[in-house]
PQR file of N, CA, C, O and H, with PARSE charges and radii, in Angstrom:
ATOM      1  N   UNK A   1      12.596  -0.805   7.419 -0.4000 1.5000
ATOM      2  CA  UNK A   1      12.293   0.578   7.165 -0.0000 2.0000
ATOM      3  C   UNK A   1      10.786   0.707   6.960  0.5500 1.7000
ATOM      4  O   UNK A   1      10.016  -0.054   6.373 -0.5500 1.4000
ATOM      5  N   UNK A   2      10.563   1.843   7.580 -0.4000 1.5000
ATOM      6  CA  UNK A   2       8.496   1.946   7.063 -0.0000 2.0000
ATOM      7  C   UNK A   2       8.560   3.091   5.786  0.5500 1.7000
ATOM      8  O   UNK A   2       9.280   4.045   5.491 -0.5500 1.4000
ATOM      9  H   UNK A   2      11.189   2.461   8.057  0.4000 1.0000
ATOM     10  N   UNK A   3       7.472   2.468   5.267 -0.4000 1.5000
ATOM     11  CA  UNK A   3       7.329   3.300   4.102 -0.0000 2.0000
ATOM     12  C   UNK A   3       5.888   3.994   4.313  0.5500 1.7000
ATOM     13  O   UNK A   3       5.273   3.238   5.065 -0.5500 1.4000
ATOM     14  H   UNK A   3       6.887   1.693   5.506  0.4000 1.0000
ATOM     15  N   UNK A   4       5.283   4.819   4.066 -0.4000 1.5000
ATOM     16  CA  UNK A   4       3.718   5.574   3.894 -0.0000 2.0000
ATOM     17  C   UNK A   4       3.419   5.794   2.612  0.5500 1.7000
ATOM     18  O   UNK A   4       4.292   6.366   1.960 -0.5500 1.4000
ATOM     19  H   UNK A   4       5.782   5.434   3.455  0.4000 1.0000
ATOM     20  N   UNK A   5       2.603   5.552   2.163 -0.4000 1.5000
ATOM     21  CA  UNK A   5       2.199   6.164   1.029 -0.0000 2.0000
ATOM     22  C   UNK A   5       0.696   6.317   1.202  0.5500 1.7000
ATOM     23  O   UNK A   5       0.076   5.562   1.952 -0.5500 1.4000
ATOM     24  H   UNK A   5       1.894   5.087   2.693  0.4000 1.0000
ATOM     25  N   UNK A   6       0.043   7.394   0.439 -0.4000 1.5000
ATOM     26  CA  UNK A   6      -1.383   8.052  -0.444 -0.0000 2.0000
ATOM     27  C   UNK A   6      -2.112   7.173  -0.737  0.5500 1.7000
ATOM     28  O   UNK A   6      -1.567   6.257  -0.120 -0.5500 1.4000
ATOM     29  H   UNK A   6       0.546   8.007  -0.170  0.4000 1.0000
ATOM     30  N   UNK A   7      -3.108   6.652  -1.309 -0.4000 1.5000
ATOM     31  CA  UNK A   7      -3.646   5.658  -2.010 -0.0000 2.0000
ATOM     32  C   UNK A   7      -5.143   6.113  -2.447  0.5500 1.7000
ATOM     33  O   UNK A   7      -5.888   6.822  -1.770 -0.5500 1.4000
ATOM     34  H   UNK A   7      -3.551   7.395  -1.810  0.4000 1.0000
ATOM     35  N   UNK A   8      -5.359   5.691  -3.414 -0.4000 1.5000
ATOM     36  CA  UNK A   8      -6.995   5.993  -3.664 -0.0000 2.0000
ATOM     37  C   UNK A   8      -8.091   4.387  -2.739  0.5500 1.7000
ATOM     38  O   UNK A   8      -9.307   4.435  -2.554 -0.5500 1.4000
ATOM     39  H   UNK A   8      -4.754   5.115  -3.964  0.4000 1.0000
ATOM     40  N   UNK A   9      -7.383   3.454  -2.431 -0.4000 1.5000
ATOM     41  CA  UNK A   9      -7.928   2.539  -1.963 -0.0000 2.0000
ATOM     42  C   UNK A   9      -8.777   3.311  -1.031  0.5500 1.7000
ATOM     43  O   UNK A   9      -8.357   4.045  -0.136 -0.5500 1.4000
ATOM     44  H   UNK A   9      -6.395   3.415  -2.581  0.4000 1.0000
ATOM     45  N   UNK A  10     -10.271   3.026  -1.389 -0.4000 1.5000
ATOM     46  CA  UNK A  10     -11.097   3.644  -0.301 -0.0000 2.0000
ATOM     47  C   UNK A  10     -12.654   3.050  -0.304  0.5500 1.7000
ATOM     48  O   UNK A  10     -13.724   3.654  -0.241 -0.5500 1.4000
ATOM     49  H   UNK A  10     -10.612   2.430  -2.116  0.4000 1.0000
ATOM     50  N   UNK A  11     -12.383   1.758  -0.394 -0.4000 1.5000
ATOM     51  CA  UNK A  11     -13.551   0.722  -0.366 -0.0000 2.0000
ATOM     52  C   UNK A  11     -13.444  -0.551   0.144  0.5500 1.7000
ATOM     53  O   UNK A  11     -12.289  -0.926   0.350 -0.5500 1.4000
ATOM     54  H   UNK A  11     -11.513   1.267  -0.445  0.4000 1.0000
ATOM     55  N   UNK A  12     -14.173  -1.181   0.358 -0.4000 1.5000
ATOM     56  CA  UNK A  12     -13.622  -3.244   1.114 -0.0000 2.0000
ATOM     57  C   UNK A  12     -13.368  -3.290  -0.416  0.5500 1.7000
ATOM     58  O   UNK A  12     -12.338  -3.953  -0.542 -0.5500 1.4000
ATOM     59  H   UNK A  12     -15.111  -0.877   0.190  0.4000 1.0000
ATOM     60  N   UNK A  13     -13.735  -2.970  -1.432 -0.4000 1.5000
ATOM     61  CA  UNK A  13     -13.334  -4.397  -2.939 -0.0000 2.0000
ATOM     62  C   UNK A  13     -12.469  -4.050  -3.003  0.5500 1.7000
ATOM     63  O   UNK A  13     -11.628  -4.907  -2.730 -0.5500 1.4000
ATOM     64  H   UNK A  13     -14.571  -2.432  -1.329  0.4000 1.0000
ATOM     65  N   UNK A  14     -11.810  -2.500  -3.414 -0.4000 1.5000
ATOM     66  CA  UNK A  14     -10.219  -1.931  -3.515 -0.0000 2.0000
ATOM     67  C   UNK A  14      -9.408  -2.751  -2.267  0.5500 1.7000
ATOM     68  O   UNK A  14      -8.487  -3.531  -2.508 -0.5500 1.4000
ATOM     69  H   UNK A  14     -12.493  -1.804  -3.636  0.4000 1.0000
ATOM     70  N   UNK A  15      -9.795  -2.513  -1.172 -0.4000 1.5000
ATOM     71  CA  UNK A  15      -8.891  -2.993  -0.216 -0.0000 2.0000
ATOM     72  C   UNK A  15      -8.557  -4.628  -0.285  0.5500 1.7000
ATOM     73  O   UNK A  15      -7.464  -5.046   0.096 -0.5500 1.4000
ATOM     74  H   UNK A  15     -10.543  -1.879  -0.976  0.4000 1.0000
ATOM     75  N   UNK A  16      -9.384  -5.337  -0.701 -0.4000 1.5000
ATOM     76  CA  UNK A  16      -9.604  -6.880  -0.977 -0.0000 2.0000
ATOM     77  C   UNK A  16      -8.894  -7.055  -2.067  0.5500 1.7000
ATOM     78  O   UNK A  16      -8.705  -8.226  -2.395 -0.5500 1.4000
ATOM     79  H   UNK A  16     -10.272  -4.997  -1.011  0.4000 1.0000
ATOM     80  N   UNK A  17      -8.565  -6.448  -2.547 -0.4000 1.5000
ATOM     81  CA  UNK A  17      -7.939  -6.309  -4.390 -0.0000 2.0000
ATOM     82  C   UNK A  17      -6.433  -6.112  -4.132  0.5500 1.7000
ATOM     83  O   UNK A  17      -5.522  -6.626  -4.782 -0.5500 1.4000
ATOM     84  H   UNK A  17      -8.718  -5.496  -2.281  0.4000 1.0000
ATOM     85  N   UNK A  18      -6.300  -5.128  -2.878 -0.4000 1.5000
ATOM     86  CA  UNK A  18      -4.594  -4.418  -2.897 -0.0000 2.0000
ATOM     87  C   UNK A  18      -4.376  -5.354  -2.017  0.5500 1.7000
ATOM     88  O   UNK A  18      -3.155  -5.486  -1.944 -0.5500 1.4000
ATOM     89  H   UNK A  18      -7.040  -4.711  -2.350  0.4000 1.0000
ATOM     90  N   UNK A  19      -5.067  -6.301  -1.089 -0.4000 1.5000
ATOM     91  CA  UNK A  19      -4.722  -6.888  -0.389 -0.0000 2.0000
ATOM     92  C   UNK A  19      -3.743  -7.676  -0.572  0.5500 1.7000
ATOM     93  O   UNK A  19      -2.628  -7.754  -0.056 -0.5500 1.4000
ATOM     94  H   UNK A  19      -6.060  -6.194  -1.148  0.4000 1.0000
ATOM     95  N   UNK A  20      -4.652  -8.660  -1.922 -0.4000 1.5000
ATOM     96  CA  UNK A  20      -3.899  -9.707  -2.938 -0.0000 2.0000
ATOM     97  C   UNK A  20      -3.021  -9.365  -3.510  0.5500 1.7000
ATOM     98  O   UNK A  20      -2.038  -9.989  -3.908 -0.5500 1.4000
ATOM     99  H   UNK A  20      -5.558  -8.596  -2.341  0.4000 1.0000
ATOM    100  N   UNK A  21      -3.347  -8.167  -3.617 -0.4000 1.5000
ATOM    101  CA  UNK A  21      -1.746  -7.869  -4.807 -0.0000 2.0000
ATOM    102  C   UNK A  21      -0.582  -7.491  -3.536  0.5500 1.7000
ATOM    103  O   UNK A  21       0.567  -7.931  -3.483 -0.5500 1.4000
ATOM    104  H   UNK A  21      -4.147  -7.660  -3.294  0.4000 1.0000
ATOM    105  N   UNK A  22      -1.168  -6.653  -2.656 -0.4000 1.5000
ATOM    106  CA  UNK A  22       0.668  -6.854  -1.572 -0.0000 2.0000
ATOM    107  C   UNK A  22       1.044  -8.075  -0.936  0.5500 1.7000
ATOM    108  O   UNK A  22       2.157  -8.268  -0.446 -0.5500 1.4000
ATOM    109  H   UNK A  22      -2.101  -6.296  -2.699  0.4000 1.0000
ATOM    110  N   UNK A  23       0.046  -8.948  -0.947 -0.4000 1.5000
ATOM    111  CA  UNK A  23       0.582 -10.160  -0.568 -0.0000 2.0000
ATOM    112  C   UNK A  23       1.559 -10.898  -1.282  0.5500 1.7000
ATOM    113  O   UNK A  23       2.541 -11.541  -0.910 -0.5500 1.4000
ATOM    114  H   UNK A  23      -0.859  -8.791  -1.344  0.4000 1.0000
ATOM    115  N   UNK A  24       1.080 -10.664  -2.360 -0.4000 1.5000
ATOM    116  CA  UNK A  24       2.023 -11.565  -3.878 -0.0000 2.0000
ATOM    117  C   UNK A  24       3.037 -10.563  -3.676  0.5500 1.7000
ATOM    118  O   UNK A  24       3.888 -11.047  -2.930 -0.5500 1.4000
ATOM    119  H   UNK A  24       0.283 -10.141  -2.662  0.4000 1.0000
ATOM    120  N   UNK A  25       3.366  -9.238  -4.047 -0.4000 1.5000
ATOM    121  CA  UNK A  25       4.363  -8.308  -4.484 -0.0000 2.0000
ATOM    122  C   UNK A  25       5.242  -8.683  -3.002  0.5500 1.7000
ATOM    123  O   UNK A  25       6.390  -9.126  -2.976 -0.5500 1.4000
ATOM    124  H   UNK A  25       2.675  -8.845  -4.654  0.4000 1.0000
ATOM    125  N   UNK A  26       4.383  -8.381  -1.810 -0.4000 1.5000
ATOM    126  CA  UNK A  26       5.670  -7.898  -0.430 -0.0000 2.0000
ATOM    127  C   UNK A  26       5.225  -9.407   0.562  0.5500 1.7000
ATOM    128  O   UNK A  26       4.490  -9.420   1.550 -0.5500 1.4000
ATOM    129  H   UNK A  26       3.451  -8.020  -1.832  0.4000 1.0000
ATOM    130  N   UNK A  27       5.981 -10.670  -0.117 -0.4000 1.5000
ATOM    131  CA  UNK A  27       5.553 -11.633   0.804 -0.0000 2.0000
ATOM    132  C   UNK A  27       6.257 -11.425   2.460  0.5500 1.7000
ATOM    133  O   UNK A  27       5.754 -11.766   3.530 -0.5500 1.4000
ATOM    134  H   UNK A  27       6.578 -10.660  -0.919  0.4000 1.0000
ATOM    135  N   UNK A  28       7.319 -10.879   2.256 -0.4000 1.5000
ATOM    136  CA  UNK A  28       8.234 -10.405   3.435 -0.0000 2.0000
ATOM    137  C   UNK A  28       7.763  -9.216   4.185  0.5500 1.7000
ATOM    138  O   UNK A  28       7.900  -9.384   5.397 -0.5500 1.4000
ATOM    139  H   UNK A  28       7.728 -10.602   1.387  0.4000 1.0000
ATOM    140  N   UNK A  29       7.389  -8.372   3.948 -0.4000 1.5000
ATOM    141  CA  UNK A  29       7.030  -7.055   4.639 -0.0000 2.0000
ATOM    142  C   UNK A  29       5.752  -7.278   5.100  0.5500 1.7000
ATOM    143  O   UNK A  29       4.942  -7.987   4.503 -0.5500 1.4000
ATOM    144  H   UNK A  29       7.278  -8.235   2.964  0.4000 1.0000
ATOM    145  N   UNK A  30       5.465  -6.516   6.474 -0.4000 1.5000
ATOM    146  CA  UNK A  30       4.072  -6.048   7.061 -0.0000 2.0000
ATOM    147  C   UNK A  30       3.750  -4.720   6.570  0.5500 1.7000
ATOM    148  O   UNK A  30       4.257  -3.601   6.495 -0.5500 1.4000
ATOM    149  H   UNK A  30       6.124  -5.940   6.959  0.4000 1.0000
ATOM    150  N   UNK A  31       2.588  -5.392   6.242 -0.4000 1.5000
ATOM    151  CA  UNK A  31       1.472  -3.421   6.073 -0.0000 2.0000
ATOM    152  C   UNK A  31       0.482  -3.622   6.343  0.5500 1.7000
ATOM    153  O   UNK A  31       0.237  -4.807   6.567 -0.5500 1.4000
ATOM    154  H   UNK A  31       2.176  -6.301   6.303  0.4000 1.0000
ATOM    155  N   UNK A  32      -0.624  -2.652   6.479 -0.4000 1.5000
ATOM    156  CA  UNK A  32      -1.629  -2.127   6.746 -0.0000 2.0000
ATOM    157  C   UNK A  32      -1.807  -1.477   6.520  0.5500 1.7000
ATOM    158  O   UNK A  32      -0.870  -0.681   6.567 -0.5500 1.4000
ATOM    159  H   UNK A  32      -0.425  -1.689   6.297  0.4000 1.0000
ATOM    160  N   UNK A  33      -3.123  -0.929   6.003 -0.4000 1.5000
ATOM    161  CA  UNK A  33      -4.043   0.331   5.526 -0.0000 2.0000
ATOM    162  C   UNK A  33      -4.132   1.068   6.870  0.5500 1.7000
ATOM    163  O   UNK A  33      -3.796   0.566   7.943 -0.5500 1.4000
ATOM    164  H   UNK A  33      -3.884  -1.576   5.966  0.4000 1.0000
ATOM    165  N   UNK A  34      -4.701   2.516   6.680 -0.4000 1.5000
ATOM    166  CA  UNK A  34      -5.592   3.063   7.435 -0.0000 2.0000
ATOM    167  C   UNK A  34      -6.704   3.923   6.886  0.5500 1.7000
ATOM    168  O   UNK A  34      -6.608   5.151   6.871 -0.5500 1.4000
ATOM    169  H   UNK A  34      -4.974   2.923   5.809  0.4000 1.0000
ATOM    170  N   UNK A  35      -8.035   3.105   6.317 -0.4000 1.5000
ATOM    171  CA  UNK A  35      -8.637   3.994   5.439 -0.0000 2.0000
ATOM    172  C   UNK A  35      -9.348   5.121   6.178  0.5500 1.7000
ATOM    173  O   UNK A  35     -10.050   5.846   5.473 -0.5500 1.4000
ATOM    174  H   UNK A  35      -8.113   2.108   6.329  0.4000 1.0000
ATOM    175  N   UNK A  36      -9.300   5.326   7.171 -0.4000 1.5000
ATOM    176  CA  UNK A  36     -10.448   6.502   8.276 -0.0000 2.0000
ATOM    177  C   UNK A  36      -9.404   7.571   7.914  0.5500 1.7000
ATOM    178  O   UNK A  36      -9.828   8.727   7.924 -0.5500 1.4000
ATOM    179  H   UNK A  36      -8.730   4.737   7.744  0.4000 1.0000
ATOM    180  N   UNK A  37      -7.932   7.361   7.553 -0.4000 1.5000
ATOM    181  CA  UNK A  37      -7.402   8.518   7.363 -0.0000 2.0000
ATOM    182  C   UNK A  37      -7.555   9.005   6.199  0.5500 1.7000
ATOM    183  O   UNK A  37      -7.022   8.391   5.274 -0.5500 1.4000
ATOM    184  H   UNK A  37      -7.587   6.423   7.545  0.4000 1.0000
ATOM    185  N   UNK A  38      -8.483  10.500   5.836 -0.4000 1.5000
ATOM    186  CA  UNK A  38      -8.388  11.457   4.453 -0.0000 2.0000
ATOM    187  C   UNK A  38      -7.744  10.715   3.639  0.5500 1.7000
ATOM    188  O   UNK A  38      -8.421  10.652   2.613 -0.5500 1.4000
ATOM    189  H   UNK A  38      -8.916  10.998   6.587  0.4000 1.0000
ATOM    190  N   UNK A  39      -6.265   9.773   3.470 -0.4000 1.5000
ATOM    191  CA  UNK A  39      -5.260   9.944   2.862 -0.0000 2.0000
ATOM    192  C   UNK A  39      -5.224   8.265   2.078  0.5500 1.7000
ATOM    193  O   UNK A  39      -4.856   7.828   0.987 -0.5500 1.4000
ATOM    194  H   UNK A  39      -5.714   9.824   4.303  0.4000 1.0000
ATOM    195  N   UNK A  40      -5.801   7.707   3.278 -0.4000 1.5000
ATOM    196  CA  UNK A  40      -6.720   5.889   2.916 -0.0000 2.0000
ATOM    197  C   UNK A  40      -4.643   5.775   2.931  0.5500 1.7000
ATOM    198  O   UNK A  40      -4.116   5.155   2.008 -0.5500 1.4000
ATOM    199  H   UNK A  40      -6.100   8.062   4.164  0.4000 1.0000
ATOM    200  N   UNK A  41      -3.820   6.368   3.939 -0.4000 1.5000
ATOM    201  CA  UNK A  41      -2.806   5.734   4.175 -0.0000 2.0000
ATOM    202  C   UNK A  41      -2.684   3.916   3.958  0.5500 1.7000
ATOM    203  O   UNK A  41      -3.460   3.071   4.404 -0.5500 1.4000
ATOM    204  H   UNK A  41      -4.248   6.872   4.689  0.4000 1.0000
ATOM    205  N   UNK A  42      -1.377   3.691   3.080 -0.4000 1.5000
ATOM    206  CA  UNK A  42      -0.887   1.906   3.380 -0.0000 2.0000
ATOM    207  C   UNK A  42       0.315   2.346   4.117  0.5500 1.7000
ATOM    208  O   UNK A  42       0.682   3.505   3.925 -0.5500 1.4000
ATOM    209  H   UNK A  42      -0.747   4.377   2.717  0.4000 1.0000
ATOM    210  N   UNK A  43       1.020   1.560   4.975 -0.4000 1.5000
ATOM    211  CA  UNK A  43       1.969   1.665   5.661 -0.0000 2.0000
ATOM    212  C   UNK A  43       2.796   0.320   5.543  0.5500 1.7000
ATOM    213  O   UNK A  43       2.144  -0.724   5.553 -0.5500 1.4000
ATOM    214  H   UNK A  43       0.722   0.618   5.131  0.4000 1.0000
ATOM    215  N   UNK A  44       4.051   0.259   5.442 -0.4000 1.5000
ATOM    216  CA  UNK A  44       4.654  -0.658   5.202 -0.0000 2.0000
ATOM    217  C   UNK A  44       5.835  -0.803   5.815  0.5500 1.7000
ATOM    218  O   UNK A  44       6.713   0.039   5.626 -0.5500 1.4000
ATOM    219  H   UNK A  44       4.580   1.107   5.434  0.4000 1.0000
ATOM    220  N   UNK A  45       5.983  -1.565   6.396 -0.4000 1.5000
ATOM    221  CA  UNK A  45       7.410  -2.283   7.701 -0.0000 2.0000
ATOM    222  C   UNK A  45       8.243  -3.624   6.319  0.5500 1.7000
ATOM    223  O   UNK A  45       7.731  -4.679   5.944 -0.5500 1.4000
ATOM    224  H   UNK A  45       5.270  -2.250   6.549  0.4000 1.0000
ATOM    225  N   UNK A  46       9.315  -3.151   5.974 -0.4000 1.5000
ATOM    226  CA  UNK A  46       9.916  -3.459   5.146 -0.0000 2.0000
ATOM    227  C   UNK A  46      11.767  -3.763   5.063  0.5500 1.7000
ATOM    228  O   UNK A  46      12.598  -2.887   4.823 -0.5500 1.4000
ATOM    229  H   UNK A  46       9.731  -2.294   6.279  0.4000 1.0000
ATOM    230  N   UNK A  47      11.979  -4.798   5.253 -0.4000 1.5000
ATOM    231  CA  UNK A  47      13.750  -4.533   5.131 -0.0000 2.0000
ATOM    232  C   UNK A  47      14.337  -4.225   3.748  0.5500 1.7000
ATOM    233  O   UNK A  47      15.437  -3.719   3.527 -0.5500 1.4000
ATOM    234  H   UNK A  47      11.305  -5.510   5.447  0.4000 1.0000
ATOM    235  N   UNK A  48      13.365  -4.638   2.800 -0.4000 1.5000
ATOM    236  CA  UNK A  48      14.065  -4.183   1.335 -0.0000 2.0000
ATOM    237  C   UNK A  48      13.108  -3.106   1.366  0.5500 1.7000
ATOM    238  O   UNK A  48      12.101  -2.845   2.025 -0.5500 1.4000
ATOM    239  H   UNK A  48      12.471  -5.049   2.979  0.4000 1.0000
ATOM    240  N   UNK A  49      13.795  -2.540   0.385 -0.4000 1.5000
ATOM    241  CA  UNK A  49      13.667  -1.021  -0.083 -0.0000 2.0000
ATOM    242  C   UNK A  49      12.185  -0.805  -1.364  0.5500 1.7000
ATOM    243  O   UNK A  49      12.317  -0.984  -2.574 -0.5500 1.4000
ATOM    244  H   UNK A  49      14.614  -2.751  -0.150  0.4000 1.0000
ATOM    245  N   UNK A  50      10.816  -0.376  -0.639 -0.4000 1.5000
ATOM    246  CA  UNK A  50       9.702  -0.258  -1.187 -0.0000 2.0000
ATOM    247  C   UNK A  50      10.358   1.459  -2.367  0.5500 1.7000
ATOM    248  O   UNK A  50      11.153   2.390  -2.233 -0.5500 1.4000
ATOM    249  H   UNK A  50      10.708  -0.231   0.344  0.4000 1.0000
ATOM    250  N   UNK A  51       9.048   0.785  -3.751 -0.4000 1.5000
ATOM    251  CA  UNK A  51       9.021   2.524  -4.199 -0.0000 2.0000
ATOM    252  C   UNK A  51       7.507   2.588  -4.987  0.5500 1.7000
ATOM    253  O   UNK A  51       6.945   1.502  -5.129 -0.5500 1.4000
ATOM    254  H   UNK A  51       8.402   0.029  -3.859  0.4000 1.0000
ATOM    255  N   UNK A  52       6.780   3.876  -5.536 -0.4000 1.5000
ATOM    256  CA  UNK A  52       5.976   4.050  -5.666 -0.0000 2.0000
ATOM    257  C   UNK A  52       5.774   2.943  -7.029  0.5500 1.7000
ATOM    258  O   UNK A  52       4.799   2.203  -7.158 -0.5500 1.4000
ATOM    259  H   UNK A  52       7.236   4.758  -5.421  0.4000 1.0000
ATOM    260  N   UNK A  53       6.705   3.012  -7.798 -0.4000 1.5000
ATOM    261  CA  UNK A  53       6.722   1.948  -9.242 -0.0000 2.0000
ATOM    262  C   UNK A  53       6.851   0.285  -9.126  0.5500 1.7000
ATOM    263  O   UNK A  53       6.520  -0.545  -9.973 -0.5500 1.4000
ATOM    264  H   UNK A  53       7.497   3.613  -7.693  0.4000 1.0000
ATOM    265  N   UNK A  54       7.447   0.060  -7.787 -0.4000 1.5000
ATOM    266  CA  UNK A  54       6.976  -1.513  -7.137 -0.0000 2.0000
ATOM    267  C   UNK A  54       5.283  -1.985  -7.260  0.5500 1.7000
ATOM    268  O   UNK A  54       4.672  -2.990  -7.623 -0.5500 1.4000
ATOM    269  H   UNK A  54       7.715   0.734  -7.099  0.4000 1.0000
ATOM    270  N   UNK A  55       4.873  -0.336  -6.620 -0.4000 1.5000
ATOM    271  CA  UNK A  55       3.229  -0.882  -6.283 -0.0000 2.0000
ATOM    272  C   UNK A  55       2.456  -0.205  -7.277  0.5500 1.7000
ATOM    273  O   UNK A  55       1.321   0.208  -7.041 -0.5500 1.4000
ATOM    274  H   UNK A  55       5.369   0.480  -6.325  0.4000 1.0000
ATOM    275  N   UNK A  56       3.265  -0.022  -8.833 -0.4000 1.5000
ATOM    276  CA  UNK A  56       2.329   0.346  -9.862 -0.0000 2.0000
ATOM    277  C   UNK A  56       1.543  -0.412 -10.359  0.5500 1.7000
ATOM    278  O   UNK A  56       1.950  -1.497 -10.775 -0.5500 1.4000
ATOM    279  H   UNK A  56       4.187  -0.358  -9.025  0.4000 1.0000
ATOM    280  N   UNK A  57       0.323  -0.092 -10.450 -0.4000 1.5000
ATOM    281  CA  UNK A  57      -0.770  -1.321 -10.559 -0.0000 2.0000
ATOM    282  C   UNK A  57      -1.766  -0.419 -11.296  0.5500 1.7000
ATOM    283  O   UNK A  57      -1.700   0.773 -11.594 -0.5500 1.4000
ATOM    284  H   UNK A  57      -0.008   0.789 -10.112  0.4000 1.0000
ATOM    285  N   UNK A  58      -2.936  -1.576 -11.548 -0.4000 1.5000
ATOM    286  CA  UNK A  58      -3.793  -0.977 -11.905 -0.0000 2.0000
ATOM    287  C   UNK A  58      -5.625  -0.961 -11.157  0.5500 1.7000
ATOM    288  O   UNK A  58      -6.780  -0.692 -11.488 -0.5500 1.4000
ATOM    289  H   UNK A  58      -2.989  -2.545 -11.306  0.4000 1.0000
ATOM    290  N   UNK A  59      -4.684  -1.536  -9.780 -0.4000 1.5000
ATOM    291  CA  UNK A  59      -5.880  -1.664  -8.336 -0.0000 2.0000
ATOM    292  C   UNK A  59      -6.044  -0.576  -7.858  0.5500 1.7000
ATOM    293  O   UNK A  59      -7.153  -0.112  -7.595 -0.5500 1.4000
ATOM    294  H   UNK A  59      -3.746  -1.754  -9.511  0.4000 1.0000
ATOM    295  N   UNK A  60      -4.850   0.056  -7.653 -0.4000 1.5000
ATOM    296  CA  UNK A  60      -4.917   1.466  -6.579 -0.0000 2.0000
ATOM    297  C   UNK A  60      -3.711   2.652  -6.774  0.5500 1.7000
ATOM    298  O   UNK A  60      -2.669   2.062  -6.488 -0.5500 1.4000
ATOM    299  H   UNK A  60      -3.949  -0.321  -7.867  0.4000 1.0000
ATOM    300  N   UNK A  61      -3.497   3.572  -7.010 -0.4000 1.5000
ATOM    301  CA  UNK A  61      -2.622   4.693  -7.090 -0.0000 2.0000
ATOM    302  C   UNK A  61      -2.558   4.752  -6.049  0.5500 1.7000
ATOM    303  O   UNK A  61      -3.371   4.495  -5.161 -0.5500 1.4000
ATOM    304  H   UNK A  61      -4.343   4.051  -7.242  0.4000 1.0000
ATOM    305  N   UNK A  62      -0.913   5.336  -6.035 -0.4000 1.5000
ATOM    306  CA  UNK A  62      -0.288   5.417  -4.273 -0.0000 2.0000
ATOM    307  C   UNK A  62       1.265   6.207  -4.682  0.5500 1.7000
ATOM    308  O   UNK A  62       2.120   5.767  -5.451 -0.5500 1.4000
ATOM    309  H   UNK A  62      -0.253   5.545  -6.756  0.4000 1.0000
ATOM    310  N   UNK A  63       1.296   7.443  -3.930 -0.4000 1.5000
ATOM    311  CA  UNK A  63       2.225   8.738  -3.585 -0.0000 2.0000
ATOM    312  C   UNK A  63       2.877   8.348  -2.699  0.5500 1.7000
ATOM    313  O   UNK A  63       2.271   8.045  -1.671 -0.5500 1.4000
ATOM    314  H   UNK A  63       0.602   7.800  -3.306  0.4000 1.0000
ATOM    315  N   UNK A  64       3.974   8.238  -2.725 -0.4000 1.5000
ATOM    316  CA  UNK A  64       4.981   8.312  -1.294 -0.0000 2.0000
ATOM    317  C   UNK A  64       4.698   9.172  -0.290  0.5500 1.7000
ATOM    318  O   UNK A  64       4.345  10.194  -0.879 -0.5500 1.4000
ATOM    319  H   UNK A  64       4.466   8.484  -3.560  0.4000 1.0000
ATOM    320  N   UNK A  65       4.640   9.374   0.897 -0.4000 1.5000
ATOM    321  CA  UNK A  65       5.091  10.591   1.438 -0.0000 2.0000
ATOM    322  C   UNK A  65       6.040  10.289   1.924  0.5500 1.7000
ATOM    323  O   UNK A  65       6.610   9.201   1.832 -0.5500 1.4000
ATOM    324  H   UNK A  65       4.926   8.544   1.375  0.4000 1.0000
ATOM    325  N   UNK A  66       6.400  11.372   2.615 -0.4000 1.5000
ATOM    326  CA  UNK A  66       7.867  11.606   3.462 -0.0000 2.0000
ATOM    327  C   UNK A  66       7.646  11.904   5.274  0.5500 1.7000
ATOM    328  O   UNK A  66       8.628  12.087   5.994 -0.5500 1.4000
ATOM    329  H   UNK A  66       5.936  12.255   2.689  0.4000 1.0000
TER
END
């Protein structure tokens, strides 16, 4: 399942920071940023079920969308 979410990640150190932390949190799932988008979109290709309180941290805030 893909997930989208919001993010304030909108720098290389933030991105270098959430990097590490989705690596550890989603060793199974693919993602990628897209920071050129307004929205500094993460996108996530996932068979278990992502939610905004998985990726509560204190690197980057991140909104679901739909």
């Amino acid at each position: 399942m893909i997930y989208v979410f919001k993010t304030t990640v909108d720098s290389k150190s933030k991105f270098e920071s959430a990097s590490a932390l989705l690596h550890e949190l989603l060793p199974n799932a693919t993602w990628n940023f897209d920071l050129e988008d307004c929205d500094n979109i993460l996108r996530i290709d996932s068979e278990y079920e992502i939610s905004e309180s998985m990726l509560d941290n204190t690197i980057f805030d991140c909104i679901e969308l739909e």
